[in-house]
N, CA, C and O atoms as a DFTB+ gen file, in Angstrom:
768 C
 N C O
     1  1      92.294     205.206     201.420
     2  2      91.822     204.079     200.627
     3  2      91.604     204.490     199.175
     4  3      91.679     203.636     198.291
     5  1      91.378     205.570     198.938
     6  2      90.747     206.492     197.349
     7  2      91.701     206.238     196.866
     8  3      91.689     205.468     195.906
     9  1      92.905     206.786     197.342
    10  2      94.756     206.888     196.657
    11  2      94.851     205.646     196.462
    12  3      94.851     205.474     195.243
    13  1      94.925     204.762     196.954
    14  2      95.319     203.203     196.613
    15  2      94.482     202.804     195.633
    16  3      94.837     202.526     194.488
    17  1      93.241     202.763     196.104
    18  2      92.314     202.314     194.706
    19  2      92.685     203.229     193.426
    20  3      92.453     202.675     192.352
    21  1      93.215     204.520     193.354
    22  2      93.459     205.372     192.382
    23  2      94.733     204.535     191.734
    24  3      94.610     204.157     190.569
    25  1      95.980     204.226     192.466
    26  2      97.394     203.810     192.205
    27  2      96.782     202.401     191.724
    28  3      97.244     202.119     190.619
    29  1      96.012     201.564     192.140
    30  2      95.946     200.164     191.609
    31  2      95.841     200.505     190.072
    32  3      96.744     200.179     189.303
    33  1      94.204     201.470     189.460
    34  2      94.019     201.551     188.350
    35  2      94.957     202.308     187.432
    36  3      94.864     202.127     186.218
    37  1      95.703     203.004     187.848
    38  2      96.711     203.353     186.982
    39  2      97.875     202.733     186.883
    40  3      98.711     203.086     186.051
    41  1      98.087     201.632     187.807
    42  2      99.089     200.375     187.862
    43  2      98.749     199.359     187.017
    44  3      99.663     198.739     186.473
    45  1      97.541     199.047     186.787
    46  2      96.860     198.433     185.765
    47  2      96.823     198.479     184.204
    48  3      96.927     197.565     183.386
    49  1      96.638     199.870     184.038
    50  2      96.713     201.210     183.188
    51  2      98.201     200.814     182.391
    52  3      98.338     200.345     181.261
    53  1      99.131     201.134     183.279
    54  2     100.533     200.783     183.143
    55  2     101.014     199.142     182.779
    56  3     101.851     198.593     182.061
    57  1      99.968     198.750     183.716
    58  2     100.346     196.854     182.869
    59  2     100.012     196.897     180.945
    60  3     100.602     196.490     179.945
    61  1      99.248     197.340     181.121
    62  2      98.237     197.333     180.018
    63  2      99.287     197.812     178.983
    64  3      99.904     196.957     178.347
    65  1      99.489     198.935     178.809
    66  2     100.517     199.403     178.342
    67  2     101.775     198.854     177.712
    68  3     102.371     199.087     176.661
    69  1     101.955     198.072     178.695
    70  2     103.324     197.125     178.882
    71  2     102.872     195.650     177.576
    72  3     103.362     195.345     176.490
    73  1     101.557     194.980     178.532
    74  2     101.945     193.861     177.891
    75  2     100.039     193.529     176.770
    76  3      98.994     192.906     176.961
    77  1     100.603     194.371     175.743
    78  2      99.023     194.162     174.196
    79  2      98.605     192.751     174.521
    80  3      99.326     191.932     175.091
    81  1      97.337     192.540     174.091
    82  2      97.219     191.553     173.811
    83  2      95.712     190.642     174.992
    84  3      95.409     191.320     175.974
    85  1      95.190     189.728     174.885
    86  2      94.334     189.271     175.975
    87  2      94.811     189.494     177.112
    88  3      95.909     189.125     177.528
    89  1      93.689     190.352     177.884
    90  2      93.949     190.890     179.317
    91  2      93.633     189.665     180.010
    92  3      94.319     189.309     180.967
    93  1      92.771     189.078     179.652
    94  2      92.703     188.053     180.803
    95  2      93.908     186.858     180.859
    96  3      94.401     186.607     181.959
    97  1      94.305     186.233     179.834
    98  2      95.548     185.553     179.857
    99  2      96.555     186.637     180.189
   100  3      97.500     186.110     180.775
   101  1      96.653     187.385     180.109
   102  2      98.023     188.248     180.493
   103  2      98.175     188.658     181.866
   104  3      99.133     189.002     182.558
   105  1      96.525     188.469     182.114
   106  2      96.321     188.855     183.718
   107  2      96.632     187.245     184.726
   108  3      97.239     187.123     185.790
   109  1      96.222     186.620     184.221
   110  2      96.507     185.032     185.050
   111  2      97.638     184.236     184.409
   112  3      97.758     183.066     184.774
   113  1      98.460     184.708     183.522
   114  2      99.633     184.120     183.079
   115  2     101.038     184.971     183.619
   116  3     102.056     184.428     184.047
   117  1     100.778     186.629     183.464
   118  2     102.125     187.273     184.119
   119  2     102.075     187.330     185.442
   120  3     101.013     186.964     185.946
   121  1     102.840     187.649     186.075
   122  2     102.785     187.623     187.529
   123  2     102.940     189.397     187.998
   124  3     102.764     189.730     189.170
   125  1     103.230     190.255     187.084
   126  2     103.542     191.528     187.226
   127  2     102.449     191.969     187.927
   128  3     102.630     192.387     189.071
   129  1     101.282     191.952     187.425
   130  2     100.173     193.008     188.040
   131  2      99.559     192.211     189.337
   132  3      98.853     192.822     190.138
   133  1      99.813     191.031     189.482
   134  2      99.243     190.323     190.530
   135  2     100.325     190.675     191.738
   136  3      99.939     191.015     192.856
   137  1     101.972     190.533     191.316
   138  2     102.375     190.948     192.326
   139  2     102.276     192.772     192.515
   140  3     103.096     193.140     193.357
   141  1     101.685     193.616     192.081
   142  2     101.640     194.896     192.712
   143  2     100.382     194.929     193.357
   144  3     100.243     195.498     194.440
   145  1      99.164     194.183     192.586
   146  2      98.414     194.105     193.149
   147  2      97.853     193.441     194.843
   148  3      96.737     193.425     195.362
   149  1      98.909     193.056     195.223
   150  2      99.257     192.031     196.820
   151  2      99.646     193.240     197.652
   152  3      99.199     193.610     198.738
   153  1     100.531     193.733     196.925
   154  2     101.294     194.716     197.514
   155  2     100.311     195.948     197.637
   156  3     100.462     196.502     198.727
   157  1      99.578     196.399     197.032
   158  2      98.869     197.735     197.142
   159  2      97.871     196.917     198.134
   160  3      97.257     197.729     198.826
   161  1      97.520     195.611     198.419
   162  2      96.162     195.332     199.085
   163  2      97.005     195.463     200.589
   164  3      96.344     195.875     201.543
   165  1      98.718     195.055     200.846
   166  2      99.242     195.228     202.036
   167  2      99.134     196.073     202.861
   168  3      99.171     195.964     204.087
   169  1      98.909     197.518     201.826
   170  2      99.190     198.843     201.902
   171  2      98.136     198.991     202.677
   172  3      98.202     199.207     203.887
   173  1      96.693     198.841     201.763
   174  2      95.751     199.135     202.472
   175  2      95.291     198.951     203.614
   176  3      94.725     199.765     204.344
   177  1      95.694     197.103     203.918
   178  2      95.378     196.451     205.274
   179  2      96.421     197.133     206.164
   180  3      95.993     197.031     207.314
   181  1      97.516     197.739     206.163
   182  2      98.360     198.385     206.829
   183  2      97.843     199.363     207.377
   184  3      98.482     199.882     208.292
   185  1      96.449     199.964     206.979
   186  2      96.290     201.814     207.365
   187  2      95.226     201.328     208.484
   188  3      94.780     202.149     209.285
   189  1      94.798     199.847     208.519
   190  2      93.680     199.703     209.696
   191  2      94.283     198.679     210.767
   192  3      94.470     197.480     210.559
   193  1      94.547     199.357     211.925
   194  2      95.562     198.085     213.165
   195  2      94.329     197.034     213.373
   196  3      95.089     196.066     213.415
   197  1      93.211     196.518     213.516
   198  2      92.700     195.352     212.754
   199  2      93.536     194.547     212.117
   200  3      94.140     193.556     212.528
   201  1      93.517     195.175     210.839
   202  2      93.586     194.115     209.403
   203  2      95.186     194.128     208.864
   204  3      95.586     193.779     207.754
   205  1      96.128     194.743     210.224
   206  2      97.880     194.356     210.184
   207  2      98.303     193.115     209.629
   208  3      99.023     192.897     208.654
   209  1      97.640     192.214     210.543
   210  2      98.174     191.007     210.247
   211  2      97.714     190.343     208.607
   212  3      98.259     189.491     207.906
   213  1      96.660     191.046     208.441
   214  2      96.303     190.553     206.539
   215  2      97.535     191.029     206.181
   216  3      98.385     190.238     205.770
   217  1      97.864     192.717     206.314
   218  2      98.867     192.841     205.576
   219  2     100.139     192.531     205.172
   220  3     100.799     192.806     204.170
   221  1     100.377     191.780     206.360
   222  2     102.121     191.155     206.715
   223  2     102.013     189.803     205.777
   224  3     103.015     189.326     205.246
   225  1     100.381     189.095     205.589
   226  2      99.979     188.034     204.901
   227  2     100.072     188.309     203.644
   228  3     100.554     187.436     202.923
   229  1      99.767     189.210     203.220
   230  2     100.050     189.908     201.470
   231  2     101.183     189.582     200.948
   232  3     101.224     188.885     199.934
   233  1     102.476     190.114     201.667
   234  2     103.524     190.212     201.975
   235  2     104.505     189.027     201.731
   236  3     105.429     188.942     200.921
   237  1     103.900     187.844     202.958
   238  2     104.381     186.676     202.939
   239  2     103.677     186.039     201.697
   240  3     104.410     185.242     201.112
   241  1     102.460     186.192     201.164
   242  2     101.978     185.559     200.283
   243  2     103.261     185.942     198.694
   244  3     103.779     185.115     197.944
   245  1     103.374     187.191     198.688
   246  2     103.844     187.412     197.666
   247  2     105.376     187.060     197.444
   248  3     105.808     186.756     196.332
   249  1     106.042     187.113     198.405
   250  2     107.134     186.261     198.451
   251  2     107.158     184.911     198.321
   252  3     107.951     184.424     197.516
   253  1     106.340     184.113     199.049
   254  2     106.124     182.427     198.607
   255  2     106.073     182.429     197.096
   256  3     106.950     181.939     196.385
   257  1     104.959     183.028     196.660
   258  2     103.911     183.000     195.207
   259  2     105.709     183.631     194.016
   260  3     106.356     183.102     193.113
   261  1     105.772     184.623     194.583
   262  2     106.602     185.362     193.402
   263  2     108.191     185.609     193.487
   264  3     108.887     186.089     192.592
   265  1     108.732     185.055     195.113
   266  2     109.616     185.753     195.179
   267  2     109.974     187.191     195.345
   268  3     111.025     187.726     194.993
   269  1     109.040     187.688     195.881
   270  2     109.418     189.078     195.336
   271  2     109.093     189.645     197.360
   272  3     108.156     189.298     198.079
   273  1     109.981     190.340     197.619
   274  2     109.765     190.915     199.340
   275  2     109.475     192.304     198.998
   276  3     110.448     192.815     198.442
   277  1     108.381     193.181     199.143
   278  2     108.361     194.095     199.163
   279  2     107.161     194.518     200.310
   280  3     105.986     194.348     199.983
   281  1     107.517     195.130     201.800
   282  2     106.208     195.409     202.667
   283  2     105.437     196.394     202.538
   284  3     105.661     197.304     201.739
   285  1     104.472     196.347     203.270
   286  2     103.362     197.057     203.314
   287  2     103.777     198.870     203.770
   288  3     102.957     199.783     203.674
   289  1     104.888     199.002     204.144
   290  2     105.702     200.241     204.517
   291  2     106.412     201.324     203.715
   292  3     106.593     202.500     204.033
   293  1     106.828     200.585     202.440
   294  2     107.208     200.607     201.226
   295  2     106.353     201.559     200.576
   296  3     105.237     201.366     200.095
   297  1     107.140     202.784     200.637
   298  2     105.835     204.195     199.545
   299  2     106.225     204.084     198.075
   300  3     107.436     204.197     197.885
   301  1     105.488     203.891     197.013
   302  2     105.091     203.347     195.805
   303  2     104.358     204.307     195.597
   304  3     103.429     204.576     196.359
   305  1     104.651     205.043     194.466
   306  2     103.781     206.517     193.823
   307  2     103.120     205.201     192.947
   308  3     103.419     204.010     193.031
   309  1     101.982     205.957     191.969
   310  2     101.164     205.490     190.806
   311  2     102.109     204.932     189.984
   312  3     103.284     205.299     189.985
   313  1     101.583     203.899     189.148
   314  2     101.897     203.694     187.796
   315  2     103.337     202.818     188.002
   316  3     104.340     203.023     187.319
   317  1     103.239     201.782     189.100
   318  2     104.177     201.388     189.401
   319  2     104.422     199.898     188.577
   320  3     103.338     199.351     188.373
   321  1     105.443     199.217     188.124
   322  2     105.197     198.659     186.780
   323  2     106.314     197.320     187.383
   324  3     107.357     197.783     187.843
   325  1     106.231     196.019     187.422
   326  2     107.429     195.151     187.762
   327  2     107.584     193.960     186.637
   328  3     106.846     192.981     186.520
   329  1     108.504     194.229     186.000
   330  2     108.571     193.019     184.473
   331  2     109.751     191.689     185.221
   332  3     110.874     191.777     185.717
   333  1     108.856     190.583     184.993
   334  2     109.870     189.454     185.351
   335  2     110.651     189.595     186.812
   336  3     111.842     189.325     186.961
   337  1     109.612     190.147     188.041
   338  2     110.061     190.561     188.970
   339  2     110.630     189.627     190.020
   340  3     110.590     190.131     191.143
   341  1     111.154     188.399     189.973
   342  2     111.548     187.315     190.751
   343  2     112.128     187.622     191.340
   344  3     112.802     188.434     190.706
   345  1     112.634     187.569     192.788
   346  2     114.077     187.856     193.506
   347  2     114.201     189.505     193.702
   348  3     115.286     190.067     193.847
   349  1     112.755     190.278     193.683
   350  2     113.375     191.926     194.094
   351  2     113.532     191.784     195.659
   352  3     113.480     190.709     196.257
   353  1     113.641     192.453     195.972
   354  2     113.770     193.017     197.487
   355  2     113.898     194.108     197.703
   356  3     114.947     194.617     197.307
   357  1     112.871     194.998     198.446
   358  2     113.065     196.244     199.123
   359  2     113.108     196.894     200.335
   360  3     112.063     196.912     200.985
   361  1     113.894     197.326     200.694
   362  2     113.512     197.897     202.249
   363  2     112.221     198.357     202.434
   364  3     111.501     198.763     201.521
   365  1     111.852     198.287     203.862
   366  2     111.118     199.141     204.252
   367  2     111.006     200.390     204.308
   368  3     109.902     200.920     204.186
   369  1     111.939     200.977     204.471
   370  2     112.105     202.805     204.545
   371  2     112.488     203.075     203.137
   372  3     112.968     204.195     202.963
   373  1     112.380     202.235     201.983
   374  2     112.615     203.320     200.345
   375  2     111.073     203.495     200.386
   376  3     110.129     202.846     200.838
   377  1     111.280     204.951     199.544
   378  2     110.032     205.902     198.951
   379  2     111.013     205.356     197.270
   380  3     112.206     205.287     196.974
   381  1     109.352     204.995     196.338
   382  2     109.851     204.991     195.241
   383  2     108.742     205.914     194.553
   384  3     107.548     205.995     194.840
   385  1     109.517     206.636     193.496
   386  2     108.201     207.905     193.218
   387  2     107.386     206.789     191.873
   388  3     107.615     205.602     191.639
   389  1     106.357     207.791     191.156
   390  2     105.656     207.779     190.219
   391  2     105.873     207.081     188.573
   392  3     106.221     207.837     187.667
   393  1     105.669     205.807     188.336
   394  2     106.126     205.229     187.211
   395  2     107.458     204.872     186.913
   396  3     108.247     204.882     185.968
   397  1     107.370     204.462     188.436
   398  2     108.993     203.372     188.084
   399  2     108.761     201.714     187.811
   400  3     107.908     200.984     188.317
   401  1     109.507     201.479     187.123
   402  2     109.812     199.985     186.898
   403  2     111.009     199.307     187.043
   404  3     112.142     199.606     186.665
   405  1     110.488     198.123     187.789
   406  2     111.774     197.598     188.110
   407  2     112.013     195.610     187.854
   408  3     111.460     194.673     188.429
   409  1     112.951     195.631     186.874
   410  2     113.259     193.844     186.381
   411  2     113.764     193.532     187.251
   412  3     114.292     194.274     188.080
   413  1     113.713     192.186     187.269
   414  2     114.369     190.727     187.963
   415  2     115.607     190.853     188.994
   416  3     116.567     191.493     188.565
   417  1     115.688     190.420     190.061
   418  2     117.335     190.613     191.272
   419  2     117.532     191.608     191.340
   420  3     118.671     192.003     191.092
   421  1     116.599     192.431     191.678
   422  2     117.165     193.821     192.093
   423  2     116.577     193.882     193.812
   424  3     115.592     193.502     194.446
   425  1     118.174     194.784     194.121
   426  2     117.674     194.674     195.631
   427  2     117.547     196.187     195.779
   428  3     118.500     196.794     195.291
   429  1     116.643     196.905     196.309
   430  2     116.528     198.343     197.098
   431  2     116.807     198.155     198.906
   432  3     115.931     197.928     199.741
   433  1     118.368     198.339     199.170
   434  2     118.306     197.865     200.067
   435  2     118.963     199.074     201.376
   436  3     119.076     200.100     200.705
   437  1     119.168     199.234     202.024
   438  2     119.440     200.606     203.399
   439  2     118.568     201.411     203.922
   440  3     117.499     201.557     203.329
   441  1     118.735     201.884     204.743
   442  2     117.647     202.489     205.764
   443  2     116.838     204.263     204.956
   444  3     115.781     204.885     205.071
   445  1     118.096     204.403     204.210
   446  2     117.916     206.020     203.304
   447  2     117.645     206.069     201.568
   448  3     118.508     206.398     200.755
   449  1     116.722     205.801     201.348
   450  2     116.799     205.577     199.821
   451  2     115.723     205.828     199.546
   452  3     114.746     205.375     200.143
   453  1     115.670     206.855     198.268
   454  2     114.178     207.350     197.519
   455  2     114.914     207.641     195.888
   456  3     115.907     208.123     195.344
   457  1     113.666     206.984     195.624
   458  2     113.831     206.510     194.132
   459  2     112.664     208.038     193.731
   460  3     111.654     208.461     194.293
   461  1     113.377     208.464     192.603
   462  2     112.826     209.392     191.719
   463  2     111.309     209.087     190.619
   464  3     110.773     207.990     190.776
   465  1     110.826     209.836     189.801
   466  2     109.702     209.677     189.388
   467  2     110.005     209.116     188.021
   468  3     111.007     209.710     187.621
   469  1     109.478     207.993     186.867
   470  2     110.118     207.697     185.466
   471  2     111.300     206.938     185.760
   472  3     111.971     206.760     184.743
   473  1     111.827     206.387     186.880
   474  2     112.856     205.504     187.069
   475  2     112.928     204.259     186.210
   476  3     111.854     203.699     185.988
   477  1     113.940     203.784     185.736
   478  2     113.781     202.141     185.440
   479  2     114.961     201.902     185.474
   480  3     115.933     202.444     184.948
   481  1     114.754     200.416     186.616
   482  2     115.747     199.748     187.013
   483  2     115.625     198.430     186.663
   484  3     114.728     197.591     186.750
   485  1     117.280     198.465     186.046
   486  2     116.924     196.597     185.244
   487  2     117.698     196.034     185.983
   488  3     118.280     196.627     186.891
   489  1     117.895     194.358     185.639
   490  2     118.212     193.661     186.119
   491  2     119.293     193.357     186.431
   492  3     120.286     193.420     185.705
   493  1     119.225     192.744     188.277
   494  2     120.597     192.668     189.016
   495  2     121.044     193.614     189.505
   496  3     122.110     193.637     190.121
   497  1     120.101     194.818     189.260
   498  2     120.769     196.424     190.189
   499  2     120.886     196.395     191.401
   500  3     119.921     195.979     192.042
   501  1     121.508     196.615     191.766
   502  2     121.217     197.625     193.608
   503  2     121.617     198.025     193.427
   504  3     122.493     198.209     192.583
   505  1     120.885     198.695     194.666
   506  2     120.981     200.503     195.182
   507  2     120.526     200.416     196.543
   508  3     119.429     200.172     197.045
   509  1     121.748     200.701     197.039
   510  2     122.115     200.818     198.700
   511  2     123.083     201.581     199.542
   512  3     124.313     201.635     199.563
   513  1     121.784     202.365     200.482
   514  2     122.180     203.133     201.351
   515  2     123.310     202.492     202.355
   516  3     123.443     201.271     202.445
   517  1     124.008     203.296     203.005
   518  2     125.119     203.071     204.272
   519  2     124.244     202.673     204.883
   520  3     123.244     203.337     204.613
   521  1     123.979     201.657     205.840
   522  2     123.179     201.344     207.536
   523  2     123.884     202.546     208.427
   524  3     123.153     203.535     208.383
   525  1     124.741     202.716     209.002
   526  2     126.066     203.016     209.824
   527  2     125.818     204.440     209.147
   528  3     124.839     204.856     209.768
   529  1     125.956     204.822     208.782
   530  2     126.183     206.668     208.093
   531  2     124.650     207.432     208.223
   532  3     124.371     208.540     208.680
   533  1     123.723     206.303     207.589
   534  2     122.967     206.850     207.054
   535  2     122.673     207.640     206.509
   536  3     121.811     208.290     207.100
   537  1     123.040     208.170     205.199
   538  2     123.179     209.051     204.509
   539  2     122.041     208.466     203.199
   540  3     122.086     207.349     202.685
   541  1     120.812     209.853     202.784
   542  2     120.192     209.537     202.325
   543  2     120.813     209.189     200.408
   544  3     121.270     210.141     199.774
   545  1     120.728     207.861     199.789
   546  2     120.757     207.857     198.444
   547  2     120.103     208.152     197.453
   548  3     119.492     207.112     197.208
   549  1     119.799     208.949     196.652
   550  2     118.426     209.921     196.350
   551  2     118.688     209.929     194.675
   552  3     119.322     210.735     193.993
   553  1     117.794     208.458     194.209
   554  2     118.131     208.528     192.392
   555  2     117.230     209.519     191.737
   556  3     116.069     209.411     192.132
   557  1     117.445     210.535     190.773
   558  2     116.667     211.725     190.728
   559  2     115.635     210.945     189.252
   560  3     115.638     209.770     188.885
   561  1     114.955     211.964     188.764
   562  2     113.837     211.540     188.019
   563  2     114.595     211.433     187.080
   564  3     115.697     211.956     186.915
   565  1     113.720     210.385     186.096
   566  2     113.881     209.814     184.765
   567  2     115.551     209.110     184.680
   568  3     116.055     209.016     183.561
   569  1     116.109     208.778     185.541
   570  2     116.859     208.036     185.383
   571  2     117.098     206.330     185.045
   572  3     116.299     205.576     185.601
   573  1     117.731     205.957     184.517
   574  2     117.992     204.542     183.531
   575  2     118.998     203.862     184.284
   576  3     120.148     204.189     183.991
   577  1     118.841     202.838     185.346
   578  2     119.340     202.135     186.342
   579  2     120.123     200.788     185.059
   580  3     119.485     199.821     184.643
   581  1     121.464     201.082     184.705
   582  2     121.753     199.751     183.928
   583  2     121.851     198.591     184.548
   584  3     122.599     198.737     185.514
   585  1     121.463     197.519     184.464
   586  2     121.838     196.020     184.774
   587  2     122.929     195.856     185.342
   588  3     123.914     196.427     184.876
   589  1     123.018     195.240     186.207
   590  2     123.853     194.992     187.266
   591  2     124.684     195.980     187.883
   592  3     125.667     195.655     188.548
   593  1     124.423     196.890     187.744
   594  2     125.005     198.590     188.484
   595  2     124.813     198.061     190.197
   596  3     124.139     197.311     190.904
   597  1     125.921     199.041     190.246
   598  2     125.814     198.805     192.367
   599  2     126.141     200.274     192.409
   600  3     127.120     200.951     192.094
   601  1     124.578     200.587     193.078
   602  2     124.365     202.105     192.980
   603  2     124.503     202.519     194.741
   604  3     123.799     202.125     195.671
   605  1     125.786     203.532     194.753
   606  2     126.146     203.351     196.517
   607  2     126.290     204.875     196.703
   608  3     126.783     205.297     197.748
   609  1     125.859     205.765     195.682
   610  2     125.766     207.495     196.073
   611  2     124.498     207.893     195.343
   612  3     123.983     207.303     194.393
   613  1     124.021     209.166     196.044
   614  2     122.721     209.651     194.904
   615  2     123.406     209.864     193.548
   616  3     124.613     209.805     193.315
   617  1     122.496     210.100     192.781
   618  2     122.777     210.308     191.278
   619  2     121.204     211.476     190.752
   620  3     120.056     211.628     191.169
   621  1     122.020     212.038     189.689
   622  2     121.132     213.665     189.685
   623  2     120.567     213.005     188.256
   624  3     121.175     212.314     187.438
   625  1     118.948     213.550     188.256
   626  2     118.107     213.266     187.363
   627  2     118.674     213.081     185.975
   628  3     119.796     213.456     185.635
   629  1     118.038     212.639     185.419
   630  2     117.990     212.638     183.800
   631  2     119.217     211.813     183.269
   632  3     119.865     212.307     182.346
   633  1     119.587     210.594     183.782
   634  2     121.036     209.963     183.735
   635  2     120.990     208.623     183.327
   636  3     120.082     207.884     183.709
   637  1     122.057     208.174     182.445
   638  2     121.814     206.388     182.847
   639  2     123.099     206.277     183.381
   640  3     124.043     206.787     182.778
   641  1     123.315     205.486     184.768
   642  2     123.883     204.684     185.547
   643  2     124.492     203.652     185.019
   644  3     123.968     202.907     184.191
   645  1     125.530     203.549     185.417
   646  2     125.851     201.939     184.946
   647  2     127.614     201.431     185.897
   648  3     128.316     202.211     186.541
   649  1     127.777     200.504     185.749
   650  2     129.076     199.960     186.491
   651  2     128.948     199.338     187.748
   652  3     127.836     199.103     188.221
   653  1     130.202     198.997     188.441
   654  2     130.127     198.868     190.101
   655  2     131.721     199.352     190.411
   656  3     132.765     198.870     189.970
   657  1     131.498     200.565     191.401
   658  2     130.188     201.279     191.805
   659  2     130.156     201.969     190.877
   660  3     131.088     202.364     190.177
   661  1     128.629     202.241     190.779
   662  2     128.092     202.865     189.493
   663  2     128.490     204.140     189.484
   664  3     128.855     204.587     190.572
   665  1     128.536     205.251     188.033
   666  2     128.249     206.673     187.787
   667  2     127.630     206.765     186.789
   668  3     127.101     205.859     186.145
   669  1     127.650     207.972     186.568
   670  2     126.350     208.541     185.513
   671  2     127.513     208.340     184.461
   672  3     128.698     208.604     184.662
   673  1     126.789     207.663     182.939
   674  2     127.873     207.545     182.015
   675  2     126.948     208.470     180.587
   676  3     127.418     208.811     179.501
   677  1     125.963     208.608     180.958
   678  2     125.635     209.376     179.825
   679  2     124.688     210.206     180.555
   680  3     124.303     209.696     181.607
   681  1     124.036     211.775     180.171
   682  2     123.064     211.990     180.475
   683  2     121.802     212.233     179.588
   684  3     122.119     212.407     178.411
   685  1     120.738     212.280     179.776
   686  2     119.738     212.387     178.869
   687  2     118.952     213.185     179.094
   688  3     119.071     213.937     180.062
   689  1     117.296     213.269     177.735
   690  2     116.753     214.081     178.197
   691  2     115.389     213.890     179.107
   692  3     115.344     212.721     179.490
   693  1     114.378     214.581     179.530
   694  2     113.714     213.871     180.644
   695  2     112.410     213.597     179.734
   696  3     111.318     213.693     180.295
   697  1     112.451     213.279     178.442
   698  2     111.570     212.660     177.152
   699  2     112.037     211.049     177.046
   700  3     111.254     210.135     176.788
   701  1     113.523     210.885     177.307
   702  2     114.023     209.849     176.930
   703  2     113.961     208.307     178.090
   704  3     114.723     207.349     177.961
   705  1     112.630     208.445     179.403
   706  2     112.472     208.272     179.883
   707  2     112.412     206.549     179.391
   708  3     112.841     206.082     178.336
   709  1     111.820     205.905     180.388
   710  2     110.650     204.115     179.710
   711  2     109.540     204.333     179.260
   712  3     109.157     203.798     178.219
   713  1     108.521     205.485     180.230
   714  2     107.338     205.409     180.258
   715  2     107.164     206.246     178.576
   716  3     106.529     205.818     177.612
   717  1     107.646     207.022     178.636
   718  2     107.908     207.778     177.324
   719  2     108.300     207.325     175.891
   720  3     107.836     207.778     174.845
   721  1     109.281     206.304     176.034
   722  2     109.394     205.173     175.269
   723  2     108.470     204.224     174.729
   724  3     108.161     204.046     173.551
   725  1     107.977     203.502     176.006
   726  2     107.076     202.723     175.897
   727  2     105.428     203.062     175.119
   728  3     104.782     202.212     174.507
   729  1     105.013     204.459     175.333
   730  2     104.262     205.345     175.051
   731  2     104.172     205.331     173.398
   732  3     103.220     205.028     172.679
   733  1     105.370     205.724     173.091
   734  2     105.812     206.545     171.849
   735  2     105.848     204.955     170.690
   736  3     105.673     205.136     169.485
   737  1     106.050     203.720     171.150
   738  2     106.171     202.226     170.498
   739  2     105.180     202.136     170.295
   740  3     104.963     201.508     169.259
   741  1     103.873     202.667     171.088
   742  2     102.655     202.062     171.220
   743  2     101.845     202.871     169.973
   744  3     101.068     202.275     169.228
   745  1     102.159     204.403     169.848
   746  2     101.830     205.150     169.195
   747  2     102.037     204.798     167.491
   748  3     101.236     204.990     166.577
   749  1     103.490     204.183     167.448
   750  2     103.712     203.707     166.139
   751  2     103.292     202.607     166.013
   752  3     103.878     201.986     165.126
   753  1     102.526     202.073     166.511
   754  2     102.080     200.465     166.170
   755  2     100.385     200.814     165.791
   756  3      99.615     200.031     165.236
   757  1     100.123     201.965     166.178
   758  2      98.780     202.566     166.245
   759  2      98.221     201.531     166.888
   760  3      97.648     200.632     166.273
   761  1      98.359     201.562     168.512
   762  2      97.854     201.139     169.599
   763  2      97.491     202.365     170.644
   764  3      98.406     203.167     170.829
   765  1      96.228     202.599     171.361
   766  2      96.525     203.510     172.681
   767  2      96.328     202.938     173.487
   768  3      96.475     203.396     174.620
């Protein structure tokens, strides 16, 4: 329960970050932190066989409310960030690591898939494992998921992705991240 309550406030942390300005309109006008916030409460009701069925309710709530399917099964490191998240979908069996973000129609979809740490995936991506092979798809850290990429092999850290089926078309460095970006905008605006 500590870890979750820890991941909410630094998910928060990370909204904050994202979007300056009145927290409270930003908090009841975006839908970003409300939908992680459903999702981390799934998590929790998930760890007590009691309070299962809240969690499957999180779940369904957040799909009605946002569109967005992501279950209570679903491993989500800290600092997890969703801009304009309508229409995601994720499997149950992806692990996504530490300060990833992910825009609008993106599906995380096959039985083998773990998302790296500093990820950002924009809009219209997938990334999907074989069912039938099962062979794990494994996007490495700080990688840059381009828009509408159809990501169908692992791909090695520090990369931006792009095409269908996607490859690595440039590589970068592991500074040239979002979170790092986003960081470094905030710094020149003399915001912390």
């Amino acid at each position: 329960m500590r870890d979750i309550l820890k991941f909410i406030k630094e998910d928060y942390r990370i909204f904050r970050l994202v979007h300056r300005g009145n927290v409270f309109l930003n908090l009841i006008y975006l839908p970003s932190f409300k939908i992680v916030l459903l999702f981390r409460l799934s998590q929790l009701f998930d760890t007590y066989k009691l309070f299962k069925p809240f969690a499957y309710f999180c779940t369904l709530l957040n799909d009605f409310l946002h569109g967005v399917w992501i279950g209570p099964g679903v491993q989500v490191g800290k600092g997890f960030y969703l801009g304009h998240p309508r229409g995601l979908v994720v499997n149950p069996n992806t692990i996504i690591g530490d300060y990833c973000s992910i825009i609008q129609q993106v599906t995380l979809g096959g039985p083998c898939l773990k998302i790296g740490n500093n990820v950002s995936i924009n809009a219209g991506a997938k990334i999907i494992s074989d069912p039938i092979k099962k062979k794990l798809v494994e996007i490495g850290d700080n990688c840059i998921i381009a828009a509408g990429a159809i990501v169908l092999v692992s791909m090695k850290e520090n990369s931006i992705v792009a095409g269908m089926p996607a490859k690595c078309v440039k590589e970068i460095t592991e500074n040239d991240n979002w979170l790092n970006k986003r960081e470094s905008i905030n710094l020149e605006n003399g915001k912390n």
